[in-house]
Backbone as CSV, one residue per row, in Angstrom:
resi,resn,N_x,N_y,N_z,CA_x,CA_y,CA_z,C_x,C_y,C_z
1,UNK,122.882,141.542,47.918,121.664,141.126,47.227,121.097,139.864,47.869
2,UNK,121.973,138.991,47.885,121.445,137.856,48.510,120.889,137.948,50.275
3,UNK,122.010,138.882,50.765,121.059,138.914,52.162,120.335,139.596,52.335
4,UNK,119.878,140.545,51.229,118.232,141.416,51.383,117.497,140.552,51.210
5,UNK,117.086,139.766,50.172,116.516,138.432,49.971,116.517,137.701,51.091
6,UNK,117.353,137.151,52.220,117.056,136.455,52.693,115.968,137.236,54.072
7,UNK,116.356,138.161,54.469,115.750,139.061,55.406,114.544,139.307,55.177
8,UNK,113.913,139.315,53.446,112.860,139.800,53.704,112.288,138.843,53.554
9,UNK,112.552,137.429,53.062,111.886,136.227,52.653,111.743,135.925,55.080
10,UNK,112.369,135.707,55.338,112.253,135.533,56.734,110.794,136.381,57.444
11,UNK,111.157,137.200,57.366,110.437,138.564,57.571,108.769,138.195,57.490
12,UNK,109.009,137.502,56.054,107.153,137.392,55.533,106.696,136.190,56.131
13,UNK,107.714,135.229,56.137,107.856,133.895,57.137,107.004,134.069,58.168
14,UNK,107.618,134.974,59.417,107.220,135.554,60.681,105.542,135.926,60.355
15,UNK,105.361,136.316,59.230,103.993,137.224,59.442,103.011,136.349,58.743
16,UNK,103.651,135.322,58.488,102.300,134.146,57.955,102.176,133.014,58.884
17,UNK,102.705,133.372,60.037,102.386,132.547,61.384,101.289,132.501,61.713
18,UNK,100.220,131.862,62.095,98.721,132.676,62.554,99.293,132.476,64.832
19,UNK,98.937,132.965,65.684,99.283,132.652,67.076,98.666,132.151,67.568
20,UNK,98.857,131.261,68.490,98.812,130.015,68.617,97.728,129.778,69.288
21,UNK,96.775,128.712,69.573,95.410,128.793,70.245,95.652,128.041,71.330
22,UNK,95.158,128.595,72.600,95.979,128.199,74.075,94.307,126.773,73.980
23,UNK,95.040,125.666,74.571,94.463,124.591,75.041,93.493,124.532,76.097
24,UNK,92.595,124.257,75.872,91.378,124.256,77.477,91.939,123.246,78.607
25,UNK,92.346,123.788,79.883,92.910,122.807,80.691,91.873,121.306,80.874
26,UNK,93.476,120.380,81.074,92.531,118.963,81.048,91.645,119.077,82.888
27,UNK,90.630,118.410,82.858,89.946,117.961,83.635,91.042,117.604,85.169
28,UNK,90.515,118.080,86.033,91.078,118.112,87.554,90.694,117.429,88.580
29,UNK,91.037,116.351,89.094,90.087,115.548,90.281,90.656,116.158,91.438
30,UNK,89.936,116.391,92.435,90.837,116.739,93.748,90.381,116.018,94.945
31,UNK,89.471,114.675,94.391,88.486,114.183,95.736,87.951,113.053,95.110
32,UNK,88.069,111.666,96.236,87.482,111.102,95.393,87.150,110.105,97.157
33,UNK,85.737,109.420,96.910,85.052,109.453,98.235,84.262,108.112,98.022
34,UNK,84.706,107.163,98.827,85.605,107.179,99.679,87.051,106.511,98.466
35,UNK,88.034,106.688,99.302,89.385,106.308,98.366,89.352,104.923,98.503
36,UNK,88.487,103.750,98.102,89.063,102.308,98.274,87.941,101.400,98.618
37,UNK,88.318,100.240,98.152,87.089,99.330,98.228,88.367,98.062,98.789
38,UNK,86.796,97.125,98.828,87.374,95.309,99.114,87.038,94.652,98.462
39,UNK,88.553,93.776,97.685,88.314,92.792,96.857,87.269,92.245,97.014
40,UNK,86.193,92.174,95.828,85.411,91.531,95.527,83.626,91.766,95.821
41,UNK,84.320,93.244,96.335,83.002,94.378,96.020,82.370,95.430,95.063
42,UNK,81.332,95.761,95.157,81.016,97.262,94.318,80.671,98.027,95.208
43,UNK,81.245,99.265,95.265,81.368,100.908,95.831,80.986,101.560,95.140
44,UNK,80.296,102.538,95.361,79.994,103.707,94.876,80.793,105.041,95.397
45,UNK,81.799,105.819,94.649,82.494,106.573,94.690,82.263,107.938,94.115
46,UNK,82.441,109.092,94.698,81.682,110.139,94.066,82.924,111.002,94.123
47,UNK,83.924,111.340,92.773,84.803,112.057,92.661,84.489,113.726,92.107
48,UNK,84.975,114.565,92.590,84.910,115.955,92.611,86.428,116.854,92.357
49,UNK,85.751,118.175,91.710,87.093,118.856,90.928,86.592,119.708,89.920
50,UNK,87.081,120.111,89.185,86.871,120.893,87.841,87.220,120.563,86.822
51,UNK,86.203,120.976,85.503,85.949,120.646,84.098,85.683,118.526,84.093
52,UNK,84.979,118.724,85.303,84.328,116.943,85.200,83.614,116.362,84.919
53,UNK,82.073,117.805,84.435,80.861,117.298,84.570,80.517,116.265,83.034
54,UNK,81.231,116.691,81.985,81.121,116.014,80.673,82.365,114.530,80.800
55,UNK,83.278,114.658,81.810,83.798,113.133,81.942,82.860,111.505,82.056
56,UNK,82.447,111.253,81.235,81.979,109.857,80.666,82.381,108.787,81.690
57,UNK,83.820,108.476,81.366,84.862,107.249,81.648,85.822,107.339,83.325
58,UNK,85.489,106.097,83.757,86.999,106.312,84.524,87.262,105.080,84.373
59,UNK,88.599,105.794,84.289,89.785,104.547,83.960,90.770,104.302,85.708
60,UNK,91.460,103.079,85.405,92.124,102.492,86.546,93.539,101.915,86.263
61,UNK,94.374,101.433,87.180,95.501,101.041,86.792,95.378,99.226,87.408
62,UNK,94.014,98.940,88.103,93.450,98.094,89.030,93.206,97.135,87.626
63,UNK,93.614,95.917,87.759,93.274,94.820,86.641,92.028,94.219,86.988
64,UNK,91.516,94.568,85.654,89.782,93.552,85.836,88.723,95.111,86.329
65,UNK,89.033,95.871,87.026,88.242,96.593,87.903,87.310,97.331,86.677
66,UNK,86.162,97.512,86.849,85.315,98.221,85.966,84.297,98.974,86.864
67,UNK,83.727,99.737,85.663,83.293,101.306,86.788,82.125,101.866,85.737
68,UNK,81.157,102.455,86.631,79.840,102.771,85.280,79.166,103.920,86.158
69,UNK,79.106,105.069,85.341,78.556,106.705,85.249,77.438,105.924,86.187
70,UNK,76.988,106.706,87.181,75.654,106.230,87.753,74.632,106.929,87.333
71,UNK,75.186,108.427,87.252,73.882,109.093,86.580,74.476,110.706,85.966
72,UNK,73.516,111.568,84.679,73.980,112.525,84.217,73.915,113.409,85.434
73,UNK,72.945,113.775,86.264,72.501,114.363,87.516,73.942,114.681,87.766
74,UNK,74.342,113.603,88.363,76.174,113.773,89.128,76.945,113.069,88.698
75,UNK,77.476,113.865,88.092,78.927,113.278,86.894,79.826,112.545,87.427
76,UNK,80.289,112.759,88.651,81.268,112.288,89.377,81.306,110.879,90.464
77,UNK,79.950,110.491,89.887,79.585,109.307,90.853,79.658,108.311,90.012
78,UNK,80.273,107.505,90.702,80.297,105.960,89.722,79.973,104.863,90.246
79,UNK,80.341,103.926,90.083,79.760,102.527,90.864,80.583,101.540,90.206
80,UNK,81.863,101.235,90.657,82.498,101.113,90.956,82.717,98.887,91.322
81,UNK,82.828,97.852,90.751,83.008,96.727,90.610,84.362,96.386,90.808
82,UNK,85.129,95.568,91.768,86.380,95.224,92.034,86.117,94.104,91.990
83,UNK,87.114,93.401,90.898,87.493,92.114,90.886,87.496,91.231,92.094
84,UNK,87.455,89.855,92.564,87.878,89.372,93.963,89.182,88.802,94.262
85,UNK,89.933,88.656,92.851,91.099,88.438,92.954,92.246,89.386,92.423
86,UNK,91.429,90.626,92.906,92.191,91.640,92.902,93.178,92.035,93.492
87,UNK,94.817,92.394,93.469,96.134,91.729,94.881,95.858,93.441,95.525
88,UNK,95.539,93.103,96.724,95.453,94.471,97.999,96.493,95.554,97.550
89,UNK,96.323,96.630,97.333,97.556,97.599,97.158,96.603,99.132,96.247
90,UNK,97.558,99.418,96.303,97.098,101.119,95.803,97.465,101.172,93.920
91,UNK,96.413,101.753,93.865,96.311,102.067,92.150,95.846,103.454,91.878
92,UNK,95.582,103.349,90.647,95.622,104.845,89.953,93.971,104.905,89.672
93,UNK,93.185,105.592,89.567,91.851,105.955,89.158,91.889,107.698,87.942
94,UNK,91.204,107.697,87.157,91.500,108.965,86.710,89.797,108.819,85.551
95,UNK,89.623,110.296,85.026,88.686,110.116,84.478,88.718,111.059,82.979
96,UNK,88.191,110.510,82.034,88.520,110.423,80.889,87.116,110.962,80.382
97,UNK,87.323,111.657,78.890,86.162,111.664,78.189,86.489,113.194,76.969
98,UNK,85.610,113.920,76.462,85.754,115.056,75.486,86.681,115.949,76.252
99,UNK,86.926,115.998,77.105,87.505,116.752,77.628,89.208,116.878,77.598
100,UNK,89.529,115.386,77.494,90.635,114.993,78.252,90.606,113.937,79.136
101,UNK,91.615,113.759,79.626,91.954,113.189,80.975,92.304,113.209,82.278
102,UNK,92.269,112.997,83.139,92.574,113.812,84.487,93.772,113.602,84.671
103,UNK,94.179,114.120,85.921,95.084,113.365,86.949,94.475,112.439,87.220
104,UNK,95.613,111.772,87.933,95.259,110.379,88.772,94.839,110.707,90.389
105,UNK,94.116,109.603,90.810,93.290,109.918,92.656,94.056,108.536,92.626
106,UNK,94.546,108.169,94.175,94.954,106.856,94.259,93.997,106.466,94.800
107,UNK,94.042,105.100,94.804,92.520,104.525,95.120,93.062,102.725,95.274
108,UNK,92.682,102.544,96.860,93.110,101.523,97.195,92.281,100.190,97.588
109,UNK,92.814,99.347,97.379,92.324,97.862,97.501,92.585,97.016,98.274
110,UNK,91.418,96.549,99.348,92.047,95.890,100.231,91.372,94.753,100.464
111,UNK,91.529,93.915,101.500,91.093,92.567,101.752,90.247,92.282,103.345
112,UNK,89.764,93.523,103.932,89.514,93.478,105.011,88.281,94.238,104.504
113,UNK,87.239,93.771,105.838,85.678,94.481,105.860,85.918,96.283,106.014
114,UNK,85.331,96.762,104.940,85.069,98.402,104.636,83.806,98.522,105.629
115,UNK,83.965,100.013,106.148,82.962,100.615,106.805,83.060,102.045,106.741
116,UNK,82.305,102.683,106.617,82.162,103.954,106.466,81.570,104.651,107.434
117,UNK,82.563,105.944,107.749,81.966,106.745,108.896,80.783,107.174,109.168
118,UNK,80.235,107.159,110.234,78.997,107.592,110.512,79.212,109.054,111.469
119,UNK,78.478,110.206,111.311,78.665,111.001,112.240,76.956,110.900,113.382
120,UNK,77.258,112.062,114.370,78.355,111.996,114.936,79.190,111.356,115.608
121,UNK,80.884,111.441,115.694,81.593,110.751,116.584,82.318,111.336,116.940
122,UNK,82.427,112.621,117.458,83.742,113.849,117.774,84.145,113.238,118.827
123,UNK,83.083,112.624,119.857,83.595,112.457,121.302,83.816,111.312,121.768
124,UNK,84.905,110.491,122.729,84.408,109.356,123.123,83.396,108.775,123.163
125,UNK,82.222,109.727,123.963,81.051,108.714,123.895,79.913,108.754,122.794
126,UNK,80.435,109.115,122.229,79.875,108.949,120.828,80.739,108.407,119.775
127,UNK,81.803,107.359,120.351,82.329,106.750,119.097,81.633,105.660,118.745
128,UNK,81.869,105.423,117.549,81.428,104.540,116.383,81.916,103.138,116.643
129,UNK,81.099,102.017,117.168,81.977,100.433,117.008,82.334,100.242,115.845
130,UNK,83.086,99.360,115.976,84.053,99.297,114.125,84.681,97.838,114.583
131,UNK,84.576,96.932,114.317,84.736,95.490,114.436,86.555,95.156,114.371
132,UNK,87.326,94.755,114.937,88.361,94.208,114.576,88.673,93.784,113.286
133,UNK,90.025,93.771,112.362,90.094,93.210,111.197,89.395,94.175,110.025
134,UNK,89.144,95.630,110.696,88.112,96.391,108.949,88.934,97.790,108.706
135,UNK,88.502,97.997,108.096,88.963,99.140,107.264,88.346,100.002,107.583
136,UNK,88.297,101.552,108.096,87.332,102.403,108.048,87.850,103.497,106.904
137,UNK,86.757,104.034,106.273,86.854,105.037,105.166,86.250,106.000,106.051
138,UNK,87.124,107.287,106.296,86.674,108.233,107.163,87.184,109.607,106.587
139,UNK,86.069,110.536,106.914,86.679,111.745,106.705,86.616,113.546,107.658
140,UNK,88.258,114.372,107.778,87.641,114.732,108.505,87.766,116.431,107.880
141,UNK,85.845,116.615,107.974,85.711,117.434,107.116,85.809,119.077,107.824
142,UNK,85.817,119.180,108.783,85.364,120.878,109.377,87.001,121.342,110.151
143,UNK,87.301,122.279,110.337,87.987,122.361,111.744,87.396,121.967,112.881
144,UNK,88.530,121.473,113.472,88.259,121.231,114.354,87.654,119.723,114.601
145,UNK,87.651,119.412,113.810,87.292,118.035,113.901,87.921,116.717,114.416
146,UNK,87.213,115.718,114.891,87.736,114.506,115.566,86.944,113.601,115.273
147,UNK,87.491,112.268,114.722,86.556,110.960,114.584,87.199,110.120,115.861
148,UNK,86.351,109.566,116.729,86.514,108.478,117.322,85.674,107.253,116.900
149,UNK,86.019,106.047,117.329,85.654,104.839,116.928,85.903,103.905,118.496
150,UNK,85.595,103.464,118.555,85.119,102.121,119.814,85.470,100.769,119.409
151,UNK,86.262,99.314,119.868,86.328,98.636,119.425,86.567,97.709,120.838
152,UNK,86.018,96.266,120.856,86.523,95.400,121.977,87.580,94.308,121.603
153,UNK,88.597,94.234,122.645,89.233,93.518,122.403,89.365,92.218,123.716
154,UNK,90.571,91.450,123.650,90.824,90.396,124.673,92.129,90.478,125.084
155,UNK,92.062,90.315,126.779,93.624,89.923,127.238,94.348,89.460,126.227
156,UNK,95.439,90.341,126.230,96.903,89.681,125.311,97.221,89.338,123.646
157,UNK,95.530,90.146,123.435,95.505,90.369,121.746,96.586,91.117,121.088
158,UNK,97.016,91.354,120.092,97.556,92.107,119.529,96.844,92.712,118.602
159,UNK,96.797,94.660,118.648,95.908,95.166,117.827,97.017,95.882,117.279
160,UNK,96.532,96.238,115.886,97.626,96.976,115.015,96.401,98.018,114.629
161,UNK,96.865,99.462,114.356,95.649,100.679,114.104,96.671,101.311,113.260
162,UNK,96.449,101.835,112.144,97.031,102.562,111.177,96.032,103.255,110.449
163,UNK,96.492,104.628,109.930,95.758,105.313,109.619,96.514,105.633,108.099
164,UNK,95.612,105.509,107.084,96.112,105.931,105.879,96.170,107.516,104.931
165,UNK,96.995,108.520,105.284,96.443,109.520,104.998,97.471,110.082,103.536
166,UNK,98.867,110.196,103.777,99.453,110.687,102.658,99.853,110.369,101.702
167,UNK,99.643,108.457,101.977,99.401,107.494,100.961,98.517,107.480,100.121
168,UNK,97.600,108.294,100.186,96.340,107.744,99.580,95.780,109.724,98.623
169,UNK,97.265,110.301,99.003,96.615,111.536,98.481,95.852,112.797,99.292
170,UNK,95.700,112.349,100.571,94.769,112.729,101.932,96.010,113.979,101.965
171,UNK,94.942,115.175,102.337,96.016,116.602,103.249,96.120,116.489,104.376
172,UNK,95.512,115.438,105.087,95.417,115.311,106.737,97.201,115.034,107.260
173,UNK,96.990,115.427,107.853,98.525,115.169,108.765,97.806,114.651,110.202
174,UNK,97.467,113.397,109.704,96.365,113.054,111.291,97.630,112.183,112.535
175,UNK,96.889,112.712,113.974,97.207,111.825,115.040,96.386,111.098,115.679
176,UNK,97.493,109.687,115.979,96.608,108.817,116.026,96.713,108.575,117.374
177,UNK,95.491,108.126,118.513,95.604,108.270,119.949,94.592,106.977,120.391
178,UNK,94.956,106.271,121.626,94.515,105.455,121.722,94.200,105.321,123.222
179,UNK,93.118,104.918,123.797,92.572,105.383,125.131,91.308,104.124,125.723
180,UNK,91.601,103.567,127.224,90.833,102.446,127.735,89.830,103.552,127.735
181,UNK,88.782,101.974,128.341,87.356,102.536,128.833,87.144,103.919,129.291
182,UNK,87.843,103.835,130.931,88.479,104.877,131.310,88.738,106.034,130.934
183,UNK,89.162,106.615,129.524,89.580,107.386,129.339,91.044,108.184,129.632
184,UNK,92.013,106.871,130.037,93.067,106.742,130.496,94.041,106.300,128.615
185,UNK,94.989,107.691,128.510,95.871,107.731,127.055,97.073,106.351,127.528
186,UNK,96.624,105.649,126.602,97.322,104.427,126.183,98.102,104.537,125.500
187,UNK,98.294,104.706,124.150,99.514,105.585,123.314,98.964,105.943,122.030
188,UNK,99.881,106.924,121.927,99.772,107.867,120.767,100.859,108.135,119.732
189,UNK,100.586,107.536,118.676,101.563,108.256,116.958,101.158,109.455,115.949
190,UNK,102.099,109.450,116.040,102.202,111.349,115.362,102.833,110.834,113.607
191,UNK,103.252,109.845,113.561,103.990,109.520,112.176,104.803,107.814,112.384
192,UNK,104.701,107.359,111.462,105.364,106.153,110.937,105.637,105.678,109.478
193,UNK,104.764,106.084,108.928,105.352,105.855,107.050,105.131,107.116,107.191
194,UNK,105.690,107.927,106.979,106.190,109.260,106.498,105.246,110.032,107.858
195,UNK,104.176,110.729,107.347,103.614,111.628,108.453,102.350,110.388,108.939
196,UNK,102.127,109.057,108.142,100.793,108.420,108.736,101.274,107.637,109.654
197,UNK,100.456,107.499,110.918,100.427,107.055,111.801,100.477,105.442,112.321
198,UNK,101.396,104.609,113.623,100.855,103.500,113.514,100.923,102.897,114.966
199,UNK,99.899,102.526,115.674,99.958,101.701,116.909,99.823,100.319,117.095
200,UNK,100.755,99.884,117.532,101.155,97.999,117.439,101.095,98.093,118.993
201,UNK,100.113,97.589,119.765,100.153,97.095,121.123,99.562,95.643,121.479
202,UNK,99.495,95.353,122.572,99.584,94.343,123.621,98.272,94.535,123.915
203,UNK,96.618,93.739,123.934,95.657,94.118,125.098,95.833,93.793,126.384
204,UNK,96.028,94.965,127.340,95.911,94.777,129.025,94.964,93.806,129.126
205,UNK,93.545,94.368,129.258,92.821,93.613,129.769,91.885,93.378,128.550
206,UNK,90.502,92.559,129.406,89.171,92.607,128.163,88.472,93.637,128.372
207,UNK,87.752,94.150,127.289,87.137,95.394,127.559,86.713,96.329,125.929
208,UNK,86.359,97.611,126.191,85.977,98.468,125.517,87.449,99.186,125.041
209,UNK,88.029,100.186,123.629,89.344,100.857,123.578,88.343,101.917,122.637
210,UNK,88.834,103.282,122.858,88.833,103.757,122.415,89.987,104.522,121.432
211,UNK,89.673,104.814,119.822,90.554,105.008,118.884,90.147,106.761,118.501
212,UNK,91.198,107.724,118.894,90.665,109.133,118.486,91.676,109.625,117.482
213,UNK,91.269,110.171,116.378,92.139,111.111,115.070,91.719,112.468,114.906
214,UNK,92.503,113.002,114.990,92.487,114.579,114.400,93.205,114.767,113.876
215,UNK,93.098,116.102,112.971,94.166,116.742,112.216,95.522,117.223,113.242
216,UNK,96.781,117.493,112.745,97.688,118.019,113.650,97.622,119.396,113.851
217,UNK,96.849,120.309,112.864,96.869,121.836,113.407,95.078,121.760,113.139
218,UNK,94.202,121.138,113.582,92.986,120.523,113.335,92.499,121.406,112.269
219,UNK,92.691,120.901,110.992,92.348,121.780,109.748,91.327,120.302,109.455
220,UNK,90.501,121.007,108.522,89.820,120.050,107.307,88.958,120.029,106.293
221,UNK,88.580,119.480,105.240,88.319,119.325,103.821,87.896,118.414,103.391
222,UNK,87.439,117.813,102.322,86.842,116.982,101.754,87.755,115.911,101.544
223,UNK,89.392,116.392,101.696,90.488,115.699,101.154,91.118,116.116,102.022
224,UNK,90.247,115.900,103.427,91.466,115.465,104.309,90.813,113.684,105.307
């Protein structure tokens, strides 16, 4: 008696469940352009992905840093205010609103002059000057693609060239190559913090250097 009772009391249990209502996935960033500013600037950053267009907010892990919708037009663009005593290093960016919240884009902070790629520059002689001491925000978007850059240096300088790619969230698996006036290969890194690249040399002489990156199986994307 008692365990018919309990079987059927269970039983009715089960059938006054209502099933369950599946959740609308949260909001997805997969791009965010360019990844990084300099203490004590405003950038304009235009992040991309799915379920973003009603995201309002982005939030940061960057102290002080504040950030404002630029327009309904394009959801994903912001404008972007960095503190000046903001400490150089990598943080979290993500974007918030009815939706949810995203993932995080890392998004880095630095202390050196930003410049942003200009095309074209596939070829030596069409690379881009880029000043000693800066940062370039570059991207490489097609197959097949190559950014070069141009820079002068002096007898017996020491130049350091690093390329930030899997740090920062980047699919690039870039190499980094380095070449005189001439067109004579000076040296080349394939990896140093994990797959990103780094060249620490000596200047020979005074003159013109050329700096060339590509992908390693030359793939590319918005997020590479």
């Amino acid at each position: 008696m008692h365990s018919s009772t309990f079987l059927t009391s269970l039983a009715l249990g089960f059938l006054a469940v209502s099933p369950l209502q599946a959740a609308p996935p949260n909001p997805v960033v997969t791009t965010a352009w360019p990844a990084g500013g300099r203490a004590g600037s405003t950038v304009s950053v235009t992040l991309t992905g799915s379920g973003i267009d009603k995201q309002i907010e982005l939030r940061s892990s960057a102290p002080g840093l504040q950030a404002e919708r630029v327009s309904t037009d394009k959801p994903g663009l912001f404008r972007i205010t960095i503190p000046k005593n903001t400490p150089p290093g990598l943080y979290e960016i993500r974007l918030a609103g009815p939706a949810g919240v995203s993932n995080p884009r890392t998004f880095q902070v630095g202390n050196r002059r930003e410049v942003l790629e200009q095309e074209p520059n596939s070829t030596p002689p069409t690379a881009r000057p880029v000043p000693i001491n800066s940062t370039v925000n570059g991207q490489i978007l097609e197959a097949g693609d190559q950014d070069c850059y141009r820079f002068t240096a002096t007898r017996g300088q020491r130049v350091i060239l690093e390329c930030w790619a899997e740090r920062i969230d980047s699919k690039l698996h870039p190499i980094l190559q380095l070449f005189d006036s001439d067109g004579r290969l000076l040296k080349v890194s394939r990896g140093y913090y994990g797959i990103d690249p780094l060249i620490d040399f000596r200047v020979p002489d005074n003159g013109d250097y050329i700096v060339r990156l590509h992908d390693l199986t030359y793939t590319g994307s918005a997020n590479h």
